[in-house]
OpenMM code with the backbone's topology and positions (N, CA, C; nanometers):
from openmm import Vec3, app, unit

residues = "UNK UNK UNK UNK UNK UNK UNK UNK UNK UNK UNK UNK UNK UNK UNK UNK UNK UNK UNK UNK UNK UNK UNK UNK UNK UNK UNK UNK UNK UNK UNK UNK UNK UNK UNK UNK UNK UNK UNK UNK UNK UNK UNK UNK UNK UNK UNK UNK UNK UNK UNK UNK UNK UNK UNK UNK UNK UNK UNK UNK UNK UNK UNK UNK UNK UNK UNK UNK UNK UNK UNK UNK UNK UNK UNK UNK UNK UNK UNK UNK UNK".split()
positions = [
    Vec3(8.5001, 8.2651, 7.0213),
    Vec3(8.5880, 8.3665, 6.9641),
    Vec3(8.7021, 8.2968, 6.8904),
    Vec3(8.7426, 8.3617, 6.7691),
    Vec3(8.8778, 8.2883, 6.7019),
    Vec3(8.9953, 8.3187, 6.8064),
    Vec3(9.0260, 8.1765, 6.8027),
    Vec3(9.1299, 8.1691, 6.8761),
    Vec3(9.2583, 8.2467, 6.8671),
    Vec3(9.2750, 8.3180, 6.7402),
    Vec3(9.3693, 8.3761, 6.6912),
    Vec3(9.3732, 8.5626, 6.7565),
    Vec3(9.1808, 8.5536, 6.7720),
    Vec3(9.2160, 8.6827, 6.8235),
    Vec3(9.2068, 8.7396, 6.9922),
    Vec3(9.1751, 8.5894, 7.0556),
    Vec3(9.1735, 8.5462, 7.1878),
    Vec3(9.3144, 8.6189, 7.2202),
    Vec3(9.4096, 8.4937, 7.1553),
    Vec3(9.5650, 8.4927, 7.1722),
    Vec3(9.6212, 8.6917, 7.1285),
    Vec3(9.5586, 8.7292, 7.0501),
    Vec3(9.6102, 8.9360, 7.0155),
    Vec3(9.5709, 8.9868, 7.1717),
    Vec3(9.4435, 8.9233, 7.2350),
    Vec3(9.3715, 9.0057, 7.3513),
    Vec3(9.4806, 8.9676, 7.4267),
    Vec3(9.4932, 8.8657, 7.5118),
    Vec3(9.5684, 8.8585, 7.5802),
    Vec3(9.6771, 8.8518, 7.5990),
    Vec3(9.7331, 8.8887, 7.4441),
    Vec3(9.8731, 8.9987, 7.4312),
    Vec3(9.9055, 9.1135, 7.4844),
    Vec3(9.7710, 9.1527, 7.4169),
    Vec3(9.7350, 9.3195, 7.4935),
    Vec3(9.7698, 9.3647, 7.6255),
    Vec3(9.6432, 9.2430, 7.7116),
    Vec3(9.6733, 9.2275, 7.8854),
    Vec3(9.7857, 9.2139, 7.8957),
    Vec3(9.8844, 9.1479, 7.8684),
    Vec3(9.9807, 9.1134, 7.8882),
    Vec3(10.1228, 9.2377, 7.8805),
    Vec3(10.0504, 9.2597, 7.8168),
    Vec3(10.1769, 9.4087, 7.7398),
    Vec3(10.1803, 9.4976, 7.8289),
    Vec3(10.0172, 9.5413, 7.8872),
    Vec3(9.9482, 9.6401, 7.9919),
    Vec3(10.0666, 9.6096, 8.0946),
    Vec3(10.0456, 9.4953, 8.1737),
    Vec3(10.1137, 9.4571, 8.3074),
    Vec3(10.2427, 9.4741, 8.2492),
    Vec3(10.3114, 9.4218, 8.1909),
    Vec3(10.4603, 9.4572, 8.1312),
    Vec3(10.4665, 9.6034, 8.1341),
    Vec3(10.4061, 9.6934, 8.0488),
    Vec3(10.4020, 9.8126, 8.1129),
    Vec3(10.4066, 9.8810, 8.2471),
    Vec3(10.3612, 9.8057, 8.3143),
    Vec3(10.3403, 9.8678, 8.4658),
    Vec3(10.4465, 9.7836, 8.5160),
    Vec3(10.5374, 9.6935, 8.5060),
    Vec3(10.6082, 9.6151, 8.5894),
    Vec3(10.7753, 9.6040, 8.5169),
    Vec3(10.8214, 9.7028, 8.4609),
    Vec3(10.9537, 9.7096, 8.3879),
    Vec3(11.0806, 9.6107, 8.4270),
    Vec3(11.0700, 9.5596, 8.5525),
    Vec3(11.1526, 9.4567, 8.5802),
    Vec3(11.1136, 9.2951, 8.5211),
    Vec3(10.9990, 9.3201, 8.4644),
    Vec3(10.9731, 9.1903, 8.3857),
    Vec3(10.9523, 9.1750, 8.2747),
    Vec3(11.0327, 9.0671, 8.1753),
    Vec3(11.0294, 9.0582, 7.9975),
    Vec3(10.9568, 9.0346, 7.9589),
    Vec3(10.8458, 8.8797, 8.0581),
    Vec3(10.7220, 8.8056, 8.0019),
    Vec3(10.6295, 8.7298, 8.1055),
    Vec3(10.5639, 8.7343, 8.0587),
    Vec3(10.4338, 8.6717, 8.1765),
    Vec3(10.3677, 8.5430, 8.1309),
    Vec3(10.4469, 8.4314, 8.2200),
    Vec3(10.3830, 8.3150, 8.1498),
    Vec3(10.2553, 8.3154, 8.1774),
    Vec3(10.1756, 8.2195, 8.0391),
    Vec3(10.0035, 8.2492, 8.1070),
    Vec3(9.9497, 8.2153, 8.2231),
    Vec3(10.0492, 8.0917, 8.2589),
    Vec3(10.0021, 8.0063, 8.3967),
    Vec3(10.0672, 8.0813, 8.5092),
    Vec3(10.1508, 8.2140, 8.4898),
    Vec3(10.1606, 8.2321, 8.6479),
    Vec3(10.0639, 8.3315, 8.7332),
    Vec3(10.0662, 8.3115, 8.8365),
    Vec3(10.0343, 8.3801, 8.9712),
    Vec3(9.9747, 8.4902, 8.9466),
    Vec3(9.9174, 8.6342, 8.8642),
    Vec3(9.9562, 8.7003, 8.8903),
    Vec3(9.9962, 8.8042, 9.0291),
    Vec3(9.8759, 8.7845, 9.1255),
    Vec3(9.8606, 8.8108, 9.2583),
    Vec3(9.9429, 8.7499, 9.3693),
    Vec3(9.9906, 8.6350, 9.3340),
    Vec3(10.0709, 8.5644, 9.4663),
    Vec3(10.2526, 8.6407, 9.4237),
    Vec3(10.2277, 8.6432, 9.2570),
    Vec3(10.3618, 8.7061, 9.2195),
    Vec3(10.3698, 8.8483, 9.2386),
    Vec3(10.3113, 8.9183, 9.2323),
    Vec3(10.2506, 9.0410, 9.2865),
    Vec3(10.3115, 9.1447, 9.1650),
    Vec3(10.2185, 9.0765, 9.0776),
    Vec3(10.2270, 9.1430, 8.9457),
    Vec3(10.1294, 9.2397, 8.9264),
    Vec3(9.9855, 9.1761, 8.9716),
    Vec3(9.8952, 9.3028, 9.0479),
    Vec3(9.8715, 9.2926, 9.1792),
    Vec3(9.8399, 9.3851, 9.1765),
    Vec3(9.8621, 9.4054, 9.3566),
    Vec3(9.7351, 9.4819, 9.4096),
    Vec3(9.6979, 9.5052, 9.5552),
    Vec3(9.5818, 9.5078, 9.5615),
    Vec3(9.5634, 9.7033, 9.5030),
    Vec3(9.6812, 9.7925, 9.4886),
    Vec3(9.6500, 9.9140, 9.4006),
    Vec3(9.6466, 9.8891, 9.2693),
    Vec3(9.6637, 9.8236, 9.2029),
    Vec3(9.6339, 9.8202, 9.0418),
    Vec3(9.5198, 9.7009, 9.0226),
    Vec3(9.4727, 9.6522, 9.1171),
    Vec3(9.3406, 9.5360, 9.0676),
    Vec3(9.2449, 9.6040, 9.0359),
    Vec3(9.1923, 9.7105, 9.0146),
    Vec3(9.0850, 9.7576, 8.9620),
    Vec3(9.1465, 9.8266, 8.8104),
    Vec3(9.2472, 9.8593, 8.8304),
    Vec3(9.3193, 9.9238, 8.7190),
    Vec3(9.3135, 9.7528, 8.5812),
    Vec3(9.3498, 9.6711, 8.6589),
    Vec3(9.3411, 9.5673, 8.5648),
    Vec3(9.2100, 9.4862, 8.5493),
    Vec3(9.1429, 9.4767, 8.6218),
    Vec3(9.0078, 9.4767, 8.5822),
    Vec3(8.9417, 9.5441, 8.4407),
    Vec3(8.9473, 9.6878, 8.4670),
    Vec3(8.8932, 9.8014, 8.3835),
    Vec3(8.9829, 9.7475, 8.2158),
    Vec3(9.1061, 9.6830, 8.2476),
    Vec3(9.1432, 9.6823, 8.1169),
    Vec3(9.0840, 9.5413, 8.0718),
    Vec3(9.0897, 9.4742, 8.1340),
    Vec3(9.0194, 9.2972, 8.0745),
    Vec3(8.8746, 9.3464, 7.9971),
    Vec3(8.8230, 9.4472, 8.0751),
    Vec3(8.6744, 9.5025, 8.0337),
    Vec3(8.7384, 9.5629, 7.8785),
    Vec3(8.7658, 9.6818, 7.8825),
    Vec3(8.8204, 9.6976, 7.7967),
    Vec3(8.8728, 9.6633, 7.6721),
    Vec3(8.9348, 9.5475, 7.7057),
    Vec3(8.9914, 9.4774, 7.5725),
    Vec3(8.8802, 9.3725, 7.5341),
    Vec3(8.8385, 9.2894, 7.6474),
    Vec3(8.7292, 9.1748, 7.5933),
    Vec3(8.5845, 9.2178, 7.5539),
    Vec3(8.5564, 9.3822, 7.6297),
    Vec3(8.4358, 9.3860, 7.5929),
    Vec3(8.3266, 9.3486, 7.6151),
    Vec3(8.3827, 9.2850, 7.7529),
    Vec3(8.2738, 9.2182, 7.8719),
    Vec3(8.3084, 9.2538, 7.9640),
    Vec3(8.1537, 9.2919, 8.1059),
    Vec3(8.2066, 9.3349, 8.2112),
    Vec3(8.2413, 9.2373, 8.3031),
    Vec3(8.3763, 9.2437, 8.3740),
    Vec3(8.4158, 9.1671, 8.4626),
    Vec3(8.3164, 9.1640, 8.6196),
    Vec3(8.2727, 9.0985, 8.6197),
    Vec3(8.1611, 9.0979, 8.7919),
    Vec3(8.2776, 9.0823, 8.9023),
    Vec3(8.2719, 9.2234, 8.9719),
    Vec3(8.3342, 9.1441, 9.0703),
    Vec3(8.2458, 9.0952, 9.1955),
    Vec3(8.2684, 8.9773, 9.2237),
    Vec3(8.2276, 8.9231, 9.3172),
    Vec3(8.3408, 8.7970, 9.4097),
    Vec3(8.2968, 8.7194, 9.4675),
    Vec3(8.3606, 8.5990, 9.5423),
    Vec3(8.4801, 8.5480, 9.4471),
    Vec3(8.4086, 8.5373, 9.3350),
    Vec3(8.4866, 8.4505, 9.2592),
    Vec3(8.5882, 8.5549, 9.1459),
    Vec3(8.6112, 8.6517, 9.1211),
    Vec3(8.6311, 8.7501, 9.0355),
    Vec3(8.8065, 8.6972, 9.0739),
    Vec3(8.9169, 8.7364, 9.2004),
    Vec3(9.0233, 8.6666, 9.1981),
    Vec3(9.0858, 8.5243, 9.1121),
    Vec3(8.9659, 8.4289, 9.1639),
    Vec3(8.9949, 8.3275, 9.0649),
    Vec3(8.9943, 8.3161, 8.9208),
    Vec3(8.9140, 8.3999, 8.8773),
    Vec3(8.8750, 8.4059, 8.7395),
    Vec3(8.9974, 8.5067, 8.6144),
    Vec3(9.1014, 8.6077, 8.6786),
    Vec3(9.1759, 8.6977, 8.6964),
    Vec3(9.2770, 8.6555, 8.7089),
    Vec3(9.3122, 8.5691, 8.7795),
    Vec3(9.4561, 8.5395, 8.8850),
    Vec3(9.5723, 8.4857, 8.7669),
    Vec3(9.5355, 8.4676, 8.6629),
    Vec3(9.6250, 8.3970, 8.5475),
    Vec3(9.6108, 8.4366, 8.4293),
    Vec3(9.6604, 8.4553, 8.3249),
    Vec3(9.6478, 8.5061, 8.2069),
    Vec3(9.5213, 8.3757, 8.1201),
    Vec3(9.5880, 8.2857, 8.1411),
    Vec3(9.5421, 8.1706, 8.0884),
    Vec3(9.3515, 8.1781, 8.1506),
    Vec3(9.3314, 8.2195, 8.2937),
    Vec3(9.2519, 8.2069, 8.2951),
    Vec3(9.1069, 8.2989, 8.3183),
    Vec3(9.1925, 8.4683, 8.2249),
    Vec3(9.1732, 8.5273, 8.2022),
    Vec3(9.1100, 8.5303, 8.0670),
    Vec3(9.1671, 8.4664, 7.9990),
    Vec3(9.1415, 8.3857, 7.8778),
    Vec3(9.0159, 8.3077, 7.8414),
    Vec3(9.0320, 8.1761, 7.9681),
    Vec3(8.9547, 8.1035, 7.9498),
    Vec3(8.7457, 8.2265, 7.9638),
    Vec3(8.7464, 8.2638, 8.0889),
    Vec3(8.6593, 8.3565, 8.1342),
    Vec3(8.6065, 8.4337, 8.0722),
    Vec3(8.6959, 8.5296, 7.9788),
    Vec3(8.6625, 8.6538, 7.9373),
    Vec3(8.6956, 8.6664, 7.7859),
    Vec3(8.7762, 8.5809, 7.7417),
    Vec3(8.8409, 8.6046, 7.5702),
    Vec3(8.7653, 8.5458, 7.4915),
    Vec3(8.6592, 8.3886, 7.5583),
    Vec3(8.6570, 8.2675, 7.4225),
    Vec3(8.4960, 8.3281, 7.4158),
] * unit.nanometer
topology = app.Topology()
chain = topology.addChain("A")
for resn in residues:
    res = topology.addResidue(resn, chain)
    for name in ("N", "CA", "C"):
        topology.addAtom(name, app.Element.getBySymbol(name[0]), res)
């Protein structure tokens, strides 16, 4: 995927959670989101449905679906390129 429109997607995601979390300006790609409890275990399906959404691939959840999720960056890596 052009990298250019990788970087619009996970603007998007990014904007989403900013939306839902008004006490925060920006979401570095490398943080937490779950340990920061940016999603939490009521909006993890809510943010799931949007990664689907925007990338246009379905997210599997399985074992590994946390890890793959847990960071913008590696939300990115998984689901954007």
């Amino acid at each position: 995927m052009n990298p250019l429109i990788s970087l619009d997607k996970i603007n998007e995601i990014k904007q989403w959670l900013l939306s839902k979390k008004k006490y925060l300006n920006d979401i570095p790609l490398d943080l937490d989101l779950i340990e920061n409890d940016v999603v939490d275990s009521l909006s993890f399906v809510e943010y799931v449905l949007i990664i689907e959404e925007i990338s246009g691939r379905e997210v599997v959840v399985d074992d590994t679906v946390l890890d793959k999720v847990r960071t913008l960056d590696r939300v990115q890596l998984h689901y954007l390129q």
